[in-house]
C-alpha positions as CSV (number, residue, x, y, z in Angstrom):
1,X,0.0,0.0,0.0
2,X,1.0,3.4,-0.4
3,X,2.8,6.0,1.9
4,X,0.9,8.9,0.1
5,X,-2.2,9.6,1.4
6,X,-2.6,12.4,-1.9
7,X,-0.7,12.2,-4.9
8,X,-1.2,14.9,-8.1
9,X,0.4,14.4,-11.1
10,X,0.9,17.1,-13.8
11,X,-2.1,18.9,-12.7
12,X,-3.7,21.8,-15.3
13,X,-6.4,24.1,-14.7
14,X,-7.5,27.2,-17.3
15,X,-9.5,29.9,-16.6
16,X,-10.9,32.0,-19.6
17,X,-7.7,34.2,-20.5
18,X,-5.7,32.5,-17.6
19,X,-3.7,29.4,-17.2
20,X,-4.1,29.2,-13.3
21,X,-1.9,25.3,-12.8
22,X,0.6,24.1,-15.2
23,X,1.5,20.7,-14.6
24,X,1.2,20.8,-10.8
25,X,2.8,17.6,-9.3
26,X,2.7,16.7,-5.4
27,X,2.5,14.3,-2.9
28,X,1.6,14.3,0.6
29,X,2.3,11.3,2.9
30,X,-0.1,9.7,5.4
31,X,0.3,11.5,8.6
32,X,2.3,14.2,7.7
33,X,1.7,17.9,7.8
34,X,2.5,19.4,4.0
35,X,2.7,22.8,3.1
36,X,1.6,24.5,0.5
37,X,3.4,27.9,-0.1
38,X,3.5,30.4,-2.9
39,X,2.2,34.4,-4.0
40,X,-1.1,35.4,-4.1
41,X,-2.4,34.4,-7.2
42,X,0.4,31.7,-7.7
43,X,-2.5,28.9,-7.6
44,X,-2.9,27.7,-4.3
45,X,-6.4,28.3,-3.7
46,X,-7.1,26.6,-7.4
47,X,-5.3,23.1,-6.4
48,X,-7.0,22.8,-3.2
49,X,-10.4,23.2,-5.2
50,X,-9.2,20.7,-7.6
51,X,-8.1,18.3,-5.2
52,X,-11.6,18.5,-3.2
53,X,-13.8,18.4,-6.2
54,X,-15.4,22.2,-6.2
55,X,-14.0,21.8,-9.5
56,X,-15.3,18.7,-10.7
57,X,-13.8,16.4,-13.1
58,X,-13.6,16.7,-16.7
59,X,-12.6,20.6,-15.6
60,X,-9.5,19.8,-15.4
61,X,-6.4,18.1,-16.5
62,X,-3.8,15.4,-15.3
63,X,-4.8,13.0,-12.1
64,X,-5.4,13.1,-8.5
65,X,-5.4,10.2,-6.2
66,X,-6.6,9.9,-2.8
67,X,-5.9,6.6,-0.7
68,X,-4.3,5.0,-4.0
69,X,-7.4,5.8,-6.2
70,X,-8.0,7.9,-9.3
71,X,-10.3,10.7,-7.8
72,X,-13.5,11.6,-10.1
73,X,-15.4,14.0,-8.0
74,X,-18.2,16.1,-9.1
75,X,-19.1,17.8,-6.1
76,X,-17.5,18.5,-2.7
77,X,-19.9,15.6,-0.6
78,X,-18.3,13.3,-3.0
79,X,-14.7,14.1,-1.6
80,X,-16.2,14.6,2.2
81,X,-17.7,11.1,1.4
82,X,-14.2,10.0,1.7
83,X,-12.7,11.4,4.3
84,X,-11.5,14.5,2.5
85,X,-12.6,17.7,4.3
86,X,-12.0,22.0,3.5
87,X,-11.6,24.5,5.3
88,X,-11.5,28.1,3.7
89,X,-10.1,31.0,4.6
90,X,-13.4,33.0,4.8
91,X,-15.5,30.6,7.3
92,X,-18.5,29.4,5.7
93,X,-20.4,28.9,8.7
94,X,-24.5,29.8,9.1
95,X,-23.8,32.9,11.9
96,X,-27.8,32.3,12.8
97,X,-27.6,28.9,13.6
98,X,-26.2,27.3,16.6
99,X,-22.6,25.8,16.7
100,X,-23.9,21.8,17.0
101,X,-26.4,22.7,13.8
102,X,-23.4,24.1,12.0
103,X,-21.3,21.4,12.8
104,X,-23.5,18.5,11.5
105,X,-25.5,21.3,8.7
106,X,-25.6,19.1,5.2
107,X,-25.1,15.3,7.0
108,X,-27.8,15.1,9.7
109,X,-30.0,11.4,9.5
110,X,-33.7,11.4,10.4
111,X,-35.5,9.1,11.5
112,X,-39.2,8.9,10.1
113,X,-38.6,12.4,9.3
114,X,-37.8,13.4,12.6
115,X,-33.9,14.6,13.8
116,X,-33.1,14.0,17.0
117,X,-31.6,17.2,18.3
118,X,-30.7,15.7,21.8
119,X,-28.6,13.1,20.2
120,X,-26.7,16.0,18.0
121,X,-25.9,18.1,21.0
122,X,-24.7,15.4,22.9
123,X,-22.3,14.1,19.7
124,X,-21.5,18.2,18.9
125,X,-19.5,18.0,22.5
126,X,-17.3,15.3,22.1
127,X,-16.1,16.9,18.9
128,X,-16.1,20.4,20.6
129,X,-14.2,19.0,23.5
130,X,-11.8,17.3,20.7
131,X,-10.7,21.0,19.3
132,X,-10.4,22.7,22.8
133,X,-13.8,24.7,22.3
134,X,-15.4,25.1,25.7
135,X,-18.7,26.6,24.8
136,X,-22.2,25.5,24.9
137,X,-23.4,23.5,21.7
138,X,-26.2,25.4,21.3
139,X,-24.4,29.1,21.2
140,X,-25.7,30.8,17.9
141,X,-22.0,31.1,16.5
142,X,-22.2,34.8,15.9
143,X,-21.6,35.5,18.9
144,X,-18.3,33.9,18.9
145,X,-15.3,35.4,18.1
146,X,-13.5,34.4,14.7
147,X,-10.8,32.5,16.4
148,X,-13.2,30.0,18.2
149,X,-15.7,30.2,15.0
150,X,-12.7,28.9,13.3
151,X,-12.8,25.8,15.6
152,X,-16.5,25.1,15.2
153,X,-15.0,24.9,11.4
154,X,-12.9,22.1,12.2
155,X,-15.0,20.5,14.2
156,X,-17.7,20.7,11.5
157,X,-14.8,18.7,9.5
158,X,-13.9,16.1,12.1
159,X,-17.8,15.0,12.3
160,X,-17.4,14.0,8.8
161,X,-14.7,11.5,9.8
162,X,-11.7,13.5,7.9
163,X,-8.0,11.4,7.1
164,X,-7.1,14.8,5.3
165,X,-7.2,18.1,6.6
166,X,-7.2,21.1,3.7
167,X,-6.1,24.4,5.5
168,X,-6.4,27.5,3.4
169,X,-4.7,30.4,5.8
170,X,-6.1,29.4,9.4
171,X,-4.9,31.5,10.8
172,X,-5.0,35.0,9.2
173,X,-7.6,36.6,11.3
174,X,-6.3,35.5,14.2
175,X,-4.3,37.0,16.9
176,X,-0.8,35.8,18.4
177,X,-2.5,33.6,21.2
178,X,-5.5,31.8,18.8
179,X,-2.8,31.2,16.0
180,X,-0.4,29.4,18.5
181,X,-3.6,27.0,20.4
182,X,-4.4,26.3,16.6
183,X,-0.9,25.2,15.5
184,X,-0.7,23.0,18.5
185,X,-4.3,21.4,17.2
186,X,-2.7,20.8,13.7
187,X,0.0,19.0,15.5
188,X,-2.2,17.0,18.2
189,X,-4.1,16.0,14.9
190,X,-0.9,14.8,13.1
191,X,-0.3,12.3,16.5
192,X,-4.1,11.3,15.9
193,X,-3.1,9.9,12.6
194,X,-4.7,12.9,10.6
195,X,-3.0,14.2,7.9
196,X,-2.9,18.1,7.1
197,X,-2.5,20.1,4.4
198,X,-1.6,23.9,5.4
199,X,-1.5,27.1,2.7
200,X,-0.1,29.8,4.9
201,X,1.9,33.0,4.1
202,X,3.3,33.1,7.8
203,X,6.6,31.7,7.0
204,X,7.1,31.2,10.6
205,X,4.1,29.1,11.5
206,X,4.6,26.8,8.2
207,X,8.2,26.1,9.6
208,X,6.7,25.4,13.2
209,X,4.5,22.6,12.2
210,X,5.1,21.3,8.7
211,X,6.7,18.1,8.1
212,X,7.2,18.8,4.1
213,X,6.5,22.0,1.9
214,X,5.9,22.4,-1.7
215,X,6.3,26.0,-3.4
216,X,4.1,27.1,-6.2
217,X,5.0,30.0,-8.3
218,X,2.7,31.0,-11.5
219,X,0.7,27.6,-11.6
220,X,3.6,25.6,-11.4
221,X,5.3,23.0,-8.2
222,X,8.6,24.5,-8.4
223,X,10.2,22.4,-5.3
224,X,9.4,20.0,-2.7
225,X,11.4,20.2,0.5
226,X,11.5,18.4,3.7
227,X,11.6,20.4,6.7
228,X,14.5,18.5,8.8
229,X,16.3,17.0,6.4
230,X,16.8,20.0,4.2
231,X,17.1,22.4,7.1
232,X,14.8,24.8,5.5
233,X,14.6,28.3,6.1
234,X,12.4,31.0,5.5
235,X,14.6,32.7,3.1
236,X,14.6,29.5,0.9
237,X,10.6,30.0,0.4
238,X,11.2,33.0,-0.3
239,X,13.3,32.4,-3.2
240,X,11.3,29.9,-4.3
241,X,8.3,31.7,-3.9
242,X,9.2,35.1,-6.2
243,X,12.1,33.7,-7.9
244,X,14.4,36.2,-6.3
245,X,16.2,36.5,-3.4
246,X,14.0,38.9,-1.0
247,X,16.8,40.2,0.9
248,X,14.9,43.4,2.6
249,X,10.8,42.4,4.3
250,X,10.7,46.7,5.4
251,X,12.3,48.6,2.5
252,X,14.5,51.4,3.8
253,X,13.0,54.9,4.3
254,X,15.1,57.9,5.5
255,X,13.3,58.6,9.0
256,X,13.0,62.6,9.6
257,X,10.6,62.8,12.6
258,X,7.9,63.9,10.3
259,X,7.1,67.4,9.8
260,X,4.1,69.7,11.7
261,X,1.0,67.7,13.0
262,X,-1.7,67.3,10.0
263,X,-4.3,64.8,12.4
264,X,-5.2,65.4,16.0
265,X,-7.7,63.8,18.3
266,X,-8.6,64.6,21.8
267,X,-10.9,62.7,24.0
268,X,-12.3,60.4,21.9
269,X,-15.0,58.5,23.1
270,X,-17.1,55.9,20.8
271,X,-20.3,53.6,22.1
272,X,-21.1,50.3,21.0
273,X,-24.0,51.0,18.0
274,X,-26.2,48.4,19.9
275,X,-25.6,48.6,23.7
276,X,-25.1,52.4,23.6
277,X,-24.1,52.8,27.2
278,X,-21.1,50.7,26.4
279,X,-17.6,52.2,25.5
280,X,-16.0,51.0,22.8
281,X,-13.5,53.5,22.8
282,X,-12.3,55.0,25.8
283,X,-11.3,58.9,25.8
284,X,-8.3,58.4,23.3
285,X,-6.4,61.5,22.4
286,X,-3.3,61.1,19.9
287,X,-1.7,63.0,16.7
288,X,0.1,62.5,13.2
289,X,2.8,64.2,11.5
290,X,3.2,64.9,8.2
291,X,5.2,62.4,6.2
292,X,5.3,59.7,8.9
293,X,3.5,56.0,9.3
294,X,2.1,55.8,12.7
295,X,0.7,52.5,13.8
296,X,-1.7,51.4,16.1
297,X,-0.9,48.0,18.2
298,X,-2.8,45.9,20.8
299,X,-4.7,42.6,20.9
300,X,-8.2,41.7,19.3
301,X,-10.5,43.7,20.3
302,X,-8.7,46.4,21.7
303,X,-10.5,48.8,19.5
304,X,-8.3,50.2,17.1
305,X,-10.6,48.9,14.2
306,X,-13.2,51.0,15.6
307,X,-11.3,54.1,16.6
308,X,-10.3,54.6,13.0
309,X,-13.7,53.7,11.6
310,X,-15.5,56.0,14.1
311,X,-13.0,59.1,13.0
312,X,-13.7,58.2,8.9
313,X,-16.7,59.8,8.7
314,X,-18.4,57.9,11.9
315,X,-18.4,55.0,10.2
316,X,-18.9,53.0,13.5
317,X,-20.6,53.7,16.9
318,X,-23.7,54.6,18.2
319,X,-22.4,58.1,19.0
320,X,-18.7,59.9,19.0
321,X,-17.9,62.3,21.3
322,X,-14.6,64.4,21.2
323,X,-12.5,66.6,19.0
324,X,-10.8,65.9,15.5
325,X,-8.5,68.6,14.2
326,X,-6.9,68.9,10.3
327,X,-3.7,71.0,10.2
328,X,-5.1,72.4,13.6
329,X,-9.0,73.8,12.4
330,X,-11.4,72.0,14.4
331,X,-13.5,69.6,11.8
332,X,-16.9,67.7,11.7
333,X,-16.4,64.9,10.1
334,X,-20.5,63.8,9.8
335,X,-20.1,61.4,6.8
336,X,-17.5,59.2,4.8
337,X,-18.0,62.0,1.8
338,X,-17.1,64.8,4.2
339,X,-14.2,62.3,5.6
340,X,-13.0,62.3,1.8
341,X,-13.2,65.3,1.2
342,X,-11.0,66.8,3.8
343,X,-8.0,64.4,2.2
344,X,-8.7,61.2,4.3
345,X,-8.5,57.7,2.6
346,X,-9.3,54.3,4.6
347,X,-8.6,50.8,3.2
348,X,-10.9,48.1,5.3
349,X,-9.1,44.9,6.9
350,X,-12.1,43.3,5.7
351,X,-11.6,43.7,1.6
352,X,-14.7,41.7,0.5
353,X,-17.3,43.1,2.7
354,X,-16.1,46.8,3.1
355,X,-13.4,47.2,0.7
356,X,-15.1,46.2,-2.6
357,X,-17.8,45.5,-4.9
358,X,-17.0,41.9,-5.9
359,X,-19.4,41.8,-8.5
360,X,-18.1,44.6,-10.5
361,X,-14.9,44.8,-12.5
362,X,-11.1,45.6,-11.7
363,X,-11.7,48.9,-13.3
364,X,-15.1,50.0,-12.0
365,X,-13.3,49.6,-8.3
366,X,-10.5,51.1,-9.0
367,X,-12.5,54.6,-9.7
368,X,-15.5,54.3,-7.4
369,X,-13.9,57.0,-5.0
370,X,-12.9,59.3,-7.6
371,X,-15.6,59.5,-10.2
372,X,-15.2,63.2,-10.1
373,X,-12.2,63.6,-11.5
374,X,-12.9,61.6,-14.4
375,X,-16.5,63.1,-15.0
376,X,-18.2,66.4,-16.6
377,X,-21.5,67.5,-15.5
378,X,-22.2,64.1,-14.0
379,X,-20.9,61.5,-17.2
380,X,-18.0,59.6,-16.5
381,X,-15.3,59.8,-19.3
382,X,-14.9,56.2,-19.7
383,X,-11.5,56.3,-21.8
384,X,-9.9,58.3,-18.7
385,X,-11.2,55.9,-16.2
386,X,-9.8,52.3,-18.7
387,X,-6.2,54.9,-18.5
388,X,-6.3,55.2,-14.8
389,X,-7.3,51.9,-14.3
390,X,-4.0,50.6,-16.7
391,X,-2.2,52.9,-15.0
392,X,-2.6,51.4,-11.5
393,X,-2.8,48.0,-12.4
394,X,0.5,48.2,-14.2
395,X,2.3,49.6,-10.8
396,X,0.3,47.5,-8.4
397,X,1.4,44.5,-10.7
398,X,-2.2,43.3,-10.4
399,X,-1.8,39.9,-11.8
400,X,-5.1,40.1,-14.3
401,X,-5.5,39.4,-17.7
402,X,-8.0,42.2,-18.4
403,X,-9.1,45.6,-16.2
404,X,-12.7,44.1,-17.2
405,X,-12.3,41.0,-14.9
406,X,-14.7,40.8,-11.9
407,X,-12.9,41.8,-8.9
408,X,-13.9,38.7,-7.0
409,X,-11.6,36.2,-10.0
410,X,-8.8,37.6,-8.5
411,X,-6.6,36.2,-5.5
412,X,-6.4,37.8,-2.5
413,X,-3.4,39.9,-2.4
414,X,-4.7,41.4,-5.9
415,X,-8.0,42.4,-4.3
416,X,-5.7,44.1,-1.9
417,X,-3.6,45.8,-4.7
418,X,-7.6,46.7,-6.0
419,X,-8.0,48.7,-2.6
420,X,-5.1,50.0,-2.4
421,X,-5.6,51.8,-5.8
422,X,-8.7,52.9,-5.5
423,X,-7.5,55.2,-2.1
424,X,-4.4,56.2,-4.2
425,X,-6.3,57.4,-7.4
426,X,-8.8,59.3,-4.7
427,X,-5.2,60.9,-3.4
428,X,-5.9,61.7,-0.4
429,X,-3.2,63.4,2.5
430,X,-4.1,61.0,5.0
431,X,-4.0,57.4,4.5
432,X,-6.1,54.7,7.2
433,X,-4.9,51.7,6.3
434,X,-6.1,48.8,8.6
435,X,-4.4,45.5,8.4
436,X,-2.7,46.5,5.0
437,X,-0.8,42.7,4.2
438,X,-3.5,40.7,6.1
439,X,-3.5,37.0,4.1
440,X,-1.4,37.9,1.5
441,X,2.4,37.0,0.5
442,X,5.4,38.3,1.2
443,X,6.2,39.4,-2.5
444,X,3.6,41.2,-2.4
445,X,3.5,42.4,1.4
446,X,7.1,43.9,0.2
447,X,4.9,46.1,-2.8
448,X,2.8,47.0,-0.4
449,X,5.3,48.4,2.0
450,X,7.2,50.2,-0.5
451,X,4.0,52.4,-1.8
452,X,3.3,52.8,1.8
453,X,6.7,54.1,1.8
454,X,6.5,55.7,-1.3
455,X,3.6,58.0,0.0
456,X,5.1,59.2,2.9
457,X,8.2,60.3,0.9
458,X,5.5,62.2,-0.9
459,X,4.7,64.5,2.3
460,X,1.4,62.1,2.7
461,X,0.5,60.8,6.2
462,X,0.0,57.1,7.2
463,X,-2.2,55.2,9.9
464,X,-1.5,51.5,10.2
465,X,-3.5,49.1,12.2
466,X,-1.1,46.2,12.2
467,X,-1.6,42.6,14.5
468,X,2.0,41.5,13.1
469,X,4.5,43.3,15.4
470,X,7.4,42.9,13.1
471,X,5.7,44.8,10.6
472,X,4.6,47.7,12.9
473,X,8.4,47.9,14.1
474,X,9.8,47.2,10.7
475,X,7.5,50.5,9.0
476,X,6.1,52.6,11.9
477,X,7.9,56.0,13.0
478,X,6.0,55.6,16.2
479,X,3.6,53.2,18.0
480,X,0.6,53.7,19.8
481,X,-0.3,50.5,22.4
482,X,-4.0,50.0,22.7
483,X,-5.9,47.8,24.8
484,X,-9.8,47.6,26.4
485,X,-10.6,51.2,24.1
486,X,-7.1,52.7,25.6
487,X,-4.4,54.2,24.4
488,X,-1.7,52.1,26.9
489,X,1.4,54.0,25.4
490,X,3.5,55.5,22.9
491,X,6.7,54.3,21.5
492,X,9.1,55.7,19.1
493,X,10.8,53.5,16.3
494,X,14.2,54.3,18.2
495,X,12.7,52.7,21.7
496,X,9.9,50.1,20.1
497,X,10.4,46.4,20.6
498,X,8.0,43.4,20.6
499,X,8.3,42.9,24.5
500,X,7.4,46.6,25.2
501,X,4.4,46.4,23.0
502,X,2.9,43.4,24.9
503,X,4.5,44.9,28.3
504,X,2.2,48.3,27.6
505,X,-0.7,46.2,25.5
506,X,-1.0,43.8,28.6
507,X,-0.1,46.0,31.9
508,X,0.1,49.4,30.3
């Protein structure tokens, strides 16, 4: 019998306009936890859809076997049917139903037409327990955090008796603490006998857990490594993953201090939009320069999100109380328009709900924002918006064949690039950019950085909410530590380090 549990060979998938695998080969051995690392847009995403039959057969070409057998799935219960289970980076979990109904949700039996909840709740726990989730079965599940949603996830997966584990970025919304408790599940799975399959851009976790790692780069397996034996480091994904050395994560910026102080709040308070007597945000009171990236740091939940969003135009809370001040006059900012139009630009963590229109083309996101400068009385000029929209997407690098694709074709780091050049053609003086390289590479978390960069050079200002402490240190001029709606501290880049961030996040 064979070691491989999975086994692809010469692998091809098109896409109208787009060759997204090229003769993918890989092979993933019973028990083990594989890897799968590359760019956004590299293919990833495609092969796992392949392999667990959202793409069905006859879609694609070359073979996959599972347990030693040809595959020739036509649906995804076909591949859970066999012990093959998914789990997506955005959770496809009912948030109105309860967590034991999401887990057994598609493969409940009745009985005469009748389910037996009693018997579900009772089996819900023994999987819950299983993952570490120590919550009541019949919690509606959104009232749970993402971290522990993301458990219910794979519990849903274990219930349907999974041997292989498919992993697509677990942990990218999650914080320090939930990333670590689900590693450690991965690798109490692995002792179970259960084989995983992890695509991850944190570098760092994929060499914590991972047994083997293949690279992907353009639709095509470029190498197969073994952790151990190879001694593999990050920097040899790295290469593997852009095809060039990636000797600098932060690119160099000169660092002047910043010039006079363009944004300045004072005793900000924001309530929670449904139990108004709540603070969400706790009289916070801090300041920007011109030309510099500040960035905000803390834990889940520590309000940053909502302190930014609440200053954009009050796009959060149930009411706002304090002062805002641009370039020292005293400002009402009532509305996202009247946010815009006194130069500020804000790019959403969450790109697909907040951040764009996924039904709608490259092009037609790109300009939403700016449709005034490419109209007369109230017609848009559409040859100026197909040149801006070239214009961006050629130094974005938004891997597309076509402007005209819908936004929602594209990987994740492109939508990001989508985002980010729709605030840039808007050109505003202030830039909010929250959780700027969340789930995408580090190719193109290096772009990203280096127009971040590239703006403050420009005399532009830069907010960053940032969960990855390396890249707060690694960009930010100063830090600001939140935690429970507080600001906790300020650092400067000089005097910043990981261990006083979580010294002032945690005891302040």
């Amino acid at each position: 019998m064979s070691e491989y549990i999975l086994e692809i060979e010469r692998l091809t998938k098109d896409f109208p306009g787009v060759r997204a695998l090229d003769k993918v080969s890989v092979k993933v051995k019973k028990g083990e936890i594989h890897s799968i690392c590359g760019e956004n847009g590299a293919g990833k995403s495609t092969l796992m859809s392949v392999i667990s039959g959202v793409y069905p057969k006859g879609s694609y070409e070359g073979k996959v076997y599972y347990k030693g057998r040809e595959t020739f799935y036509h649906s995804v219960k076909d591949s859970e049917k066999e012990g093959l289970a998914i789990i997506h980076q955005e959770l496809a979990l009912s948030p109105y139903l309860t967590i034991y109904e999401n887990i057994f949700l598609g493969h409940m039996k009745t009985r005469l037409g009748i389910i037996r909840w009693d018997k579900y709740i009772r089996e819900s726990q023994r999987y819950l327990d299983r993952v570490g989730l120590h919550e009541n079965p019949a919690t509606i599940v959104s009232r749970l955090g993402v971290g522990k949603q993301q458990l219910v996830e794979i519990a849903r997966a274990l219930s349907k008796k999974a041997e292989l584990l498919i992993l697509d970025e677990p942990t990218s919304s999650l914080n320090d603490d939930e990333s670590a408790k689900l590693l450690e599940l991965i690798l109490e799975f692995k002792r179970q006998g259960i084989t995983s399959m992890l695509i991850s851009h944190k570098l760092n976790e994929v060499l914590k857990v991972a047994d083997s790692v293949t690279i992907i780069r353009d639709g095509k397996s470029i190498s197969s490594w073994d952790v151990k034996k190879d001694n593999l480091t990050e920097s040899m994904i790295i290469k593997d993953m852009v095809g060039r050395d990636l000797t600098r994560r932060f690119p160099e910026r000169e660092r002047t201090g910043g010039g006079g102080t363009v944004l300045e709040v004072k005793n900000w308070t924001v309530y929670h939009p449904e139990y108004h007597t709540i603070k969400v945000v706790d009289n916070v009171s801090f300041y920007l320069r011109k030309g510099e990236i500040l960035a905000f740091c803390g834990p889940m939940g520590a309000g940053r999100t909502e302190l930014m969003m609440s200053i954009y135009g009050r796009s959060y809370g149930y009411r706002s109380e304090g002062e805002v001040f641009l370039n020292g006059r005293k400002v009402e900012l009532a509305t996202v328009r009247t946010a815009i139009r006194a130069g500020l630009g804000y790019i959403s963590e969450d790109r697909k709900n907040l951040g764009l229109i996924l039904i709608q083309d490259i092009k037609t996101n790109i300009s939403s924002s700016s449709l005034q400068k490419i109209s007369r009385m109230g017609v848009v000029n559409s040859q100026k918006e197909i040149e801006e929209a070239e214009k961006y997407r050629e130094e974005l690098r938004i891997k597309t064949p076509t402007i005209n694709q819908l936004t929602r074709n594209l990987s994740g780091g492109n939508q990001q690039k989508v985002v980010v050049s729709r605030t840039l053609m808007a050109d505003p003086d202030i830039f909010i950019v929250d959780e700027p390289t969340r789930g995408i590479d580090v190719g193109a978390k290096s772009e990203i950085y280096t127009i971040l960069n590239g703006l403050v050079e420009r005399g532009k200002s830069v907010i960053m909410i940032s969960s990855e402490l390396p890249e707060a240190l690694g960009m930010a001029d100063r830090i600001y530590v939140m935690n429970e709606g507080r600001i906790k501290g300020m650092l400067s880049h000089e005097e910043a380090s990981q261990e006083k961030i979580m010294q002032l996040a945690l005891v302040g």
